[in-house]
Backbone as a printed PyTorch tensor [residue, N CA C, xyz], in Angstrom:
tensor([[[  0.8440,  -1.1560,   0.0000],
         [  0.0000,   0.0000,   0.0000],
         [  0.9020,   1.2350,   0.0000]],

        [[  0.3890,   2.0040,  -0.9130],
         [  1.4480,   3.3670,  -0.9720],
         [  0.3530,   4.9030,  -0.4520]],

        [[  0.6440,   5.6520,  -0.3220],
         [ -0.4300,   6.6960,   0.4990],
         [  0.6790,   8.0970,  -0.2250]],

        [[ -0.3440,   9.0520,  -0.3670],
         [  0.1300,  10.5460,  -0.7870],
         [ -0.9960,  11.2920,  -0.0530]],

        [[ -1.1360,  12.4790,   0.2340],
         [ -1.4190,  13.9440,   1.3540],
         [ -1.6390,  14.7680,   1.2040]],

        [[ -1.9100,  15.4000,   0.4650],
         [ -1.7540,  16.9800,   0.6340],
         [ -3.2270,  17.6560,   1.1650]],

        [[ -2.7030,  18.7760,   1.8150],
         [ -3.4510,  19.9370,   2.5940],
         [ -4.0640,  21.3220,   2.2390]],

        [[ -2.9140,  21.8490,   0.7580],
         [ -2.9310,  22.8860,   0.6770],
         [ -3.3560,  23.0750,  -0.8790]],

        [[ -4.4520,  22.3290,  -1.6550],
         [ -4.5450,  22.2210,  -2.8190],
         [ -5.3810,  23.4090,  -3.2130]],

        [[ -4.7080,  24.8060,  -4.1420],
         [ -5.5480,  26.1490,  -4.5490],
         [ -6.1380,  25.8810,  -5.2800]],

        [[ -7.7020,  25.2190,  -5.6810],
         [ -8.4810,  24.9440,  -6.7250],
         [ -9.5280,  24.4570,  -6.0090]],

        [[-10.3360,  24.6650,  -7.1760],
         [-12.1200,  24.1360,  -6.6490],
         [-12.1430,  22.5910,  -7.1890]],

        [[-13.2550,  22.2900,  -5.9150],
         [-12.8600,  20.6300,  -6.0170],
         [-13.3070,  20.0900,  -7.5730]],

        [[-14.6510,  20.8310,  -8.3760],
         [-14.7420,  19.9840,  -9.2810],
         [-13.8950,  20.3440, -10.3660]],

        [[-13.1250,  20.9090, -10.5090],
         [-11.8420,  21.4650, -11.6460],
         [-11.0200,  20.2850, -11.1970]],

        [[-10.5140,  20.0310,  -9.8050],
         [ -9.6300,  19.4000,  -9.3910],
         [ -9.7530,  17.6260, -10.1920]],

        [[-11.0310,  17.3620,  -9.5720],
         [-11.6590,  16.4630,  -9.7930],
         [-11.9100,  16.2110, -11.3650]],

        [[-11.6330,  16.7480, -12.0990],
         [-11.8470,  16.6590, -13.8150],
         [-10.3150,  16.3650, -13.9390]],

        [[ -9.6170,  17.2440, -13.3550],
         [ -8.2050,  17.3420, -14.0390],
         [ -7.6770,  16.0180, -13.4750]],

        [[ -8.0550,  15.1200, -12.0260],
         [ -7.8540,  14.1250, -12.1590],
         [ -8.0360,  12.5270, -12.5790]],

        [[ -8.9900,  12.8080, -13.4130],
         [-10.0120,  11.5880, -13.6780],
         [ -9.5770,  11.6060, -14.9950]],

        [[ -9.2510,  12.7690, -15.7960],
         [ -8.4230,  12.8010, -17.0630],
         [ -7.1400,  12.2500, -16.8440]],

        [[ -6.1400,  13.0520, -15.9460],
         [ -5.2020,  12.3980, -16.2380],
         [ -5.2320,  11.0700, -15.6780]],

        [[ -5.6700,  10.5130, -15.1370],
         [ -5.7230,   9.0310, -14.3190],
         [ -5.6100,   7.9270, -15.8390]],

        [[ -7.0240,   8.7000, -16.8770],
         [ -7.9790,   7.5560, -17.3970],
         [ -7.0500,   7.9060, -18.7260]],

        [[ -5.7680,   8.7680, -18.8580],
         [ -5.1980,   8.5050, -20.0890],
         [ -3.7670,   8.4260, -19.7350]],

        [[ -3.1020,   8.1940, -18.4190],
         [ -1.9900,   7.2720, -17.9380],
         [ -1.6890,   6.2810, -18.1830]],

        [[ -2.9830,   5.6440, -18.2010],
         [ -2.4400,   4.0230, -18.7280],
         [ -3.8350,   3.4700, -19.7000]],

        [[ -3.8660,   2.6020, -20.9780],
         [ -4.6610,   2.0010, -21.4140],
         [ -5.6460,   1.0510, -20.8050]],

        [[ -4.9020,   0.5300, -19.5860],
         [ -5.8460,  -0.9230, -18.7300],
         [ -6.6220,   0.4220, -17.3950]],

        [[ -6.3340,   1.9670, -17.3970],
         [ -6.7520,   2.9250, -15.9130],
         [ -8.8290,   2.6870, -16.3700]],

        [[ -8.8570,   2.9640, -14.9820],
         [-10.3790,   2.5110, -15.5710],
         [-10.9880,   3.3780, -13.9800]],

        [[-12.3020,   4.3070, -14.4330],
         [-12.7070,   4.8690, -12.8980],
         [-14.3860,   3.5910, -12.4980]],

        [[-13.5850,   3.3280, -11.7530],
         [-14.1270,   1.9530, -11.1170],
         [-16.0220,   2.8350, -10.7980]],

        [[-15.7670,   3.9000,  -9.7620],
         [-16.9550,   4.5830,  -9.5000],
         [-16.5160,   5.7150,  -8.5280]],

        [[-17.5180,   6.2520,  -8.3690],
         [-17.2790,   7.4850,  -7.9870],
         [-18.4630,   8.2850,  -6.8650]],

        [[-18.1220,   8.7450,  -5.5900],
         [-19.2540,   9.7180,  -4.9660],
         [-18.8230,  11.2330,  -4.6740]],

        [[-19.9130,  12.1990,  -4.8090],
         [-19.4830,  12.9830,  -4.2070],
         [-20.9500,  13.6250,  -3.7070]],

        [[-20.0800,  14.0990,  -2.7580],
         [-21.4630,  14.4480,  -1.2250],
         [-20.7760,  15.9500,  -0.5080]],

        [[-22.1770,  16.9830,  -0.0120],
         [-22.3130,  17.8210,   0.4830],
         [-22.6390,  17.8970,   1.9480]],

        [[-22.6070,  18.3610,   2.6860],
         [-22.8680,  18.9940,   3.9030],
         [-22.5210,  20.7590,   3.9980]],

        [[-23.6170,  21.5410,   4.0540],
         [-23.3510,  22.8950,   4.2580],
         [-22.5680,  23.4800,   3.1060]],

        [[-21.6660,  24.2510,   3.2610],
         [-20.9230,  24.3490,   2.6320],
         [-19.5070,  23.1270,   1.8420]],

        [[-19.0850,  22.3870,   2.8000],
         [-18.4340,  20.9140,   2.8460],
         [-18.6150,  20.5720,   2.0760]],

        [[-17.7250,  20.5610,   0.9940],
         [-17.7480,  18.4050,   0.1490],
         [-16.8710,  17.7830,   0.0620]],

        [[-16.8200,  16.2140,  -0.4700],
         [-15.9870,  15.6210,  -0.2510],
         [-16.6660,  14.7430,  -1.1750]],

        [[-15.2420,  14.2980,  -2.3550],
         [-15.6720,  13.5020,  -3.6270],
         [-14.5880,  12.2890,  -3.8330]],

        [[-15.1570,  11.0430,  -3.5150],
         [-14.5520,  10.0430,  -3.5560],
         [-14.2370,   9.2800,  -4.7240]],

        [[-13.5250,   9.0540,  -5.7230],
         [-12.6360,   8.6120,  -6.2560],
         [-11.8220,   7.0400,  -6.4960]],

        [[-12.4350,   6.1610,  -7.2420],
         [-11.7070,   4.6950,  -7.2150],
         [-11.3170,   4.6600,  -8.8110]],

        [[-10.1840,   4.3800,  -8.6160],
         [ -9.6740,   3.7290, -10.3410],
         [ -8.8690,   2.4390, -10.2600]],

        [[ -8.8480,   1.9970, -11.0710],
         [ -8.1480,   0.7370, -10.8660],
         [ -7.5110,   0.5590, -12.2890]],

        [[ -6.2230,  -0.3260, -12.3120],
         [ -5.6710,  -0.4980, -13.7500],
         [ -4.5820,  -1.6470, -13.4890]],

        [[ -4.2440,  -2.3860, -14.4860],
         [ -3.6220,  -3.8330, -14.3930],
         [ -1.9620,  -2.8280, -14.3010]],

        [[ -1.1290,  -3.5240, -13.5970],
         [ -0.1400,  -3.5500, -13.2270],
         [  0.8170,  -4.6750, -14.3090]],

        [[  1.7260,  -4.0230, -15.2370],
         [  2.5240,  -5.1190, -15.7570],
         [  3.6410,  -5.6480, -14.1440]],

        [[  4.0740,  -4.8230, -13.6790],
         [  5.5050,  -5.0040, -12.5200],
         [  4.9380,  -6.2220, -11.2900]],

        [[  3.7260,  -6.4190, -10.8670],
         [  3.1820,  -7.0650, -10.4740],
         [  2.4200,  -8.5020, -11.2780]],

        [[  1.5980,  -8.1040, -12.5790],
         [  1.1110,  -9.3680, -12.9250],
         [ -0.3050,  -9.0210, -12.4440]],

        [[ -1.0260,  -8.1560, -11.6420],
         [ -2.3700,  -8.0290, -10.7290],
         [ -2.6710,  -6.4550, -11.2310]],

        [[ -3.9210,  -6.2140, -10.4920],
         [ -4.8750,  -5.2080, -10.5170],
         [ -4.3690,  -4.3170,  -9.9410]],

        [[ -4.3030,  -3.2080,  -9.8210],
         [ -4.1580,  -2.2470,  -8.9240],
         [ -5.2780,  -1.3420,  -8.1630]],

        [[ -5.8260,  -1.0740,  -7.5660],
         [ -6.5150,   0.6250,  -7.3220],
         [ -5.7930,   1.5100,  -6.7210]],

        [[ -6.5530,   2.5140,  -6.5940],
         [ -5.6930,   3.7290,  -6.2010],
         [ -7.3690,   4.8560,  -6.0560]],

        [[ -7.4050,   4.8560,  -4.7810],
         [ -8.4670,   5.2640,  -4.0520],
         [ -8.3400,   6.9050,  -3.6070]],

        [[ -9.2530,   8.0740,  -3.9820],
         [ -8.8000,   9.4410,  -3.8430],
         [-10.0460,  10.0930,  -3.3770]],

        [[ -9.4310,  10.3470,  -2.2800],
         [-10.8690,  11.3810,  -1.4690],
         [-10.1820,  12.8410,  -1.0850]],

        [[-11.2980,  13.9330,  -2.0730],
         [-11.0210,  15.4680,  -2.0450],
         [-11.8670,  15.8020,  -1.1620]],

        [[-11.7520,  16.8260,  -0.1710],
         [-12.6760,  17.0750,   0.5500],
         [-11.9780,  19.0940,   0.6130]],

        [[-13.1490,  19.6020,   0.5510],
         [-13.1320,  21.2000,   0.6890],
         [-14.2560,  21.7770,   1.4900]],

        [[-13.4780,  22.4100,   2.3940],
         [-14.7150,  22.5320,   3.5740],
         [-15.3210,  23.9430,   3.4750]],

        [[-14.9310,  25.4130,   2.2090],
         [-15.6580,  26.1760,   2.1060],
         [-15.2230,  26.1860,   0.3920]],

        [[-16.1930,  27.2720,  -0.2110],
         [-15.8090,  27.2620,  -1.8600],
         [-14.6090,  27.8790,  -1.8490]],

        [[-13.9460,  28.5960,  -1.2230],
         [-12.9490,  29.3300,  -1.4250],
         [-11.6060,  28.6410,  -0.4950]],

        [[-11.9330,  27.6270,   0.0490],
         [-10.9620,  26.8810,   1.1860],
         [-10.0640,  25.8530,  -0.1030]],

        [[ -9.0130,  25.4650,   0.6580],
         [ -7.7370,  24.6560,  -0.1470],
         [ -8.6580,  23.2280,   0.0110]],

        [[ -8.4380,  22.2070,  -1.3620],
         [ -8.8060,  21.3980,  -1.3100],
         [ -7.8710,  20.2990,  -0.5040]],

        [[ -8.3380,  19.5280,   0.3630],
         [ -7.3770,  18.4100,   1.2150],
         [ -7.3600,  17.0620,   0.2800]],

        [[ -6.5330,  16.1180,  -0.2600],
         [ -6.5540,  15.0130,  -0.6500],
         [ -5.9720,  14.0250,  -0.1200]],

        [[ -6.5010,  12.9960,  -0.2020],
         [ -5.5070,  11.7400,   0.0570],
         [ -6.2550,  10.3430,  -0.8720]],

        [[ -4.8310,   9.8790,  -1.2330],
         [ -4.4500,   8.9490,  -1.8370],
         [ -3.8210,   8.2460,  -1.6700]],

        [[ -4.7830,   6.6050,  -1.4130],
         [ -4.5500,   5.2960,  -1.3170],
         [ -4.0250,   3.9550,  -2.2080]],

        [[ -3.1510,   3.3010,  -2.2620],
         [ -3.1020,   2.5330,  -3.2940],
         [ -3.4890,   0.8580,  -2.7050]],

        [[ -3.8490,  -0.0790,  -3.6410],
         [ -4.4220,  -1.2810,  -3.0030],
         [ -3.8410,  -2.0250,  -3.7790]],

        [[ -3.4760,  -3.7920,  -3.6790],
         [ -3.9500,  -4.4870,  -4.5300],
         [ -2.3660,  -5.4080,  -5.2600]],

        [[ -1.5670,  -4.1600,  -5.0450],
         [ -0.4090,  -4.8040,  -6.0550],
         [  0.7350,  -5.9780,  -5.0390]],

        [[  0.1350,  -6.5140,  -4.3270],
         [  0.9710,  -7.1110,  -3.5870],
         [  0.6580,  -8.4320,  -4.1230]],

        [[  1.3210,  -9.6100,  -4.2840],
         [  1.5670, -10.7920,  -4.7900],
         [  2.0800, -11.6530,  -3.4650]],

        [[  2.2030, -11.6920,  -2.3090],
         [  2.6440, -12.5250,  -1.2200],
         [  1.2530, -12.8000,  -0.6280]],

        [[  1.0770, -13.9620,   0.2870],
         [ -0.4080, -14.3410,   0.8360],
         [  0.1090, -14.0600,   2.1140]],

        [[  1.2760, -13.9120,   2.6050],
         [  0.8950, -13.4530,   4.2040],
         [  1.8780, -11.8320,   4.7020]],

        [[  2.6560, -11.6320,   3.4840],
         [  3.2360, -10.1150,   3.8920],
         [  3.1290,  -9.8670,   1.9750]],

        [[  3.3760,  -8.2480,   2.5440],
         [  3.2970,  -7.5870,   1.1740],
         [  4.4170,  -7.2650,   0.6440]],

        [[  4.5240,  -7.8760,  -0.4990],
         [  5.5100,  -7.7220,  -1.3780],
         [  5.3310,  -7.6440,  -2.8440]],

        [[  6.6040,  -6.9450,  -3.7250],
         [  6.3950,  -6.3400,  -4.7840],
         [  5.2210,  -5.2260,  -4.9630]],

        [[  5.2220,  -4.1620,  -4.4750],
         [  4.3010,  -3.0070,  -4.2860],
         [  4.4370,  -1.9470,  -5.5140]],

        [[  5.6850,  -2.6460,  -6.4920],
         [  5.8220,  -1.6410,  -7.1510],
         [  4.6350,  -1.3150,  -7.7400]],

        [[  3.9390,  -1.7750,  -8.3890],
         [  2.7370,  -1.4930,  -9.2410],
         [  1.6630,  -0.1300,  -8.7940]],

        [[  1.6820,  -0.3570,  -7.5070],
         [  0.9390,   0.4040,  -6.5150],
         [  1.9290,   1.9300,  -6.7330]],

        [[  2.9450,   1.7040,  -6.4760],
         [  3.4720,   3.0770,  -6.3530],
         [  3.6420,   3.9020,  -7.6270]],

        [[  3.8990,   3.1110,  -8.7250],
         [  3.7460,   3.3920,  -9.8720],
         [  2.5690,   4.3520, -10.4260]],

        [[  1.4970,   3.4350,  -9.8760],
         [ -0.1310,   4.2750,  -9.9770],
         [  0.1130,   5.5300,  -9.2630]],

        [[  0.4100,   5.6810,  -7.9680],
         [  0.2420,   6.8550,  -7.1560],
         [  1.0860,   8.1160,  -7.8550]],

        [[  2.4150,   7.6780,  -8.4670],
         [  3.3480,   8.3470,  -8.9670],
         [  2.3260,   9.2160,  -9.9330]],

        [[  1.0100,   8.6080, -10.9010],
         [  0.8420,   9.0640, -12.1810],
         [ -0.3680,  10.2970, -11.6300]],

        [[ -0.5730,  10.0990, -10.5590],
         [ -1.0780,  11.1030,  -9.3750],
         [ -1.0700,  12.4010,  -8.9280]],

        [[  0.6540,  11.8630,  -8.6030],
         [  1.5430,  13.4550,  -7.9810],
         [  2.1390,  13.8560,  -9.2760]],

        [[  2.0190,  13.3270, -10.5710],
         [  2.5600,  14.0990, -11.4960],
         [  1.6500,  15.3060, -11.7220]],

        [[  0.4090,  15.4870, -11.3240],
         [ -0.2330,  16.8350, -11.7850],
         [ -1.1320,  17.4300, -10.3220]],

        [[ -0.5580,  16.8940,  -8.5610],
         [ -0.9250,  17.5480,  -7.7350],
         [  0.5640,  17.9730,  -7.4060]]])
């Protein structure tokens, strides 16, 4: 499992949210957006994010799980990003590259 953070993102979530679902879904030929929510409270939202795409470095699936959350229209968007899946061992995780790979195609445009 690989994980990325950020706090201080200057953009509105659904710009954010376009610019990442593009670049996700033309990173790789097998990237695929599995599904998607996004939900309000008050001013608050928070838009959840699943893609998934085959891993050559692994042989398996990957996801890579992304929840934006902006708590006024004019507030920094918060993200975090999860990766799942690329591990090939049945009782510890190993070979993760695949996973980090995905996250990498991520932080190339946060």
């Amino acid at each position: 499992m690989a994980k990325y953070e950020r706090q201080d993102i200057r953009m509105n979530l659904d710009g954010l949210r376009e610019l990442i679902c593009d670049h996700m879904l033309h990173s790789s030929l097998s990237a695929t957006l599995e599904d998607s929510s996004t939900f309000s409270f008050g001013d608050a939202r928070c838009c959840v994010l699943v893609f998934e795409r085959y891993s050559m470095m692994g042989s398996n699936r990957v996801s890579l799980n992304v929840t934006l959350f902006q708590g006024a229209p004019e507030a920094p968007v918060s993200l975090s990003a999860i990766t799942s899946g690329g591990s090939q061992a049945l009782l510890w995780k190993i070979n993760t590259l695949g996973e980090e790979a995905f996250l990498d195609k991520l932080k190339e445009i946060v």
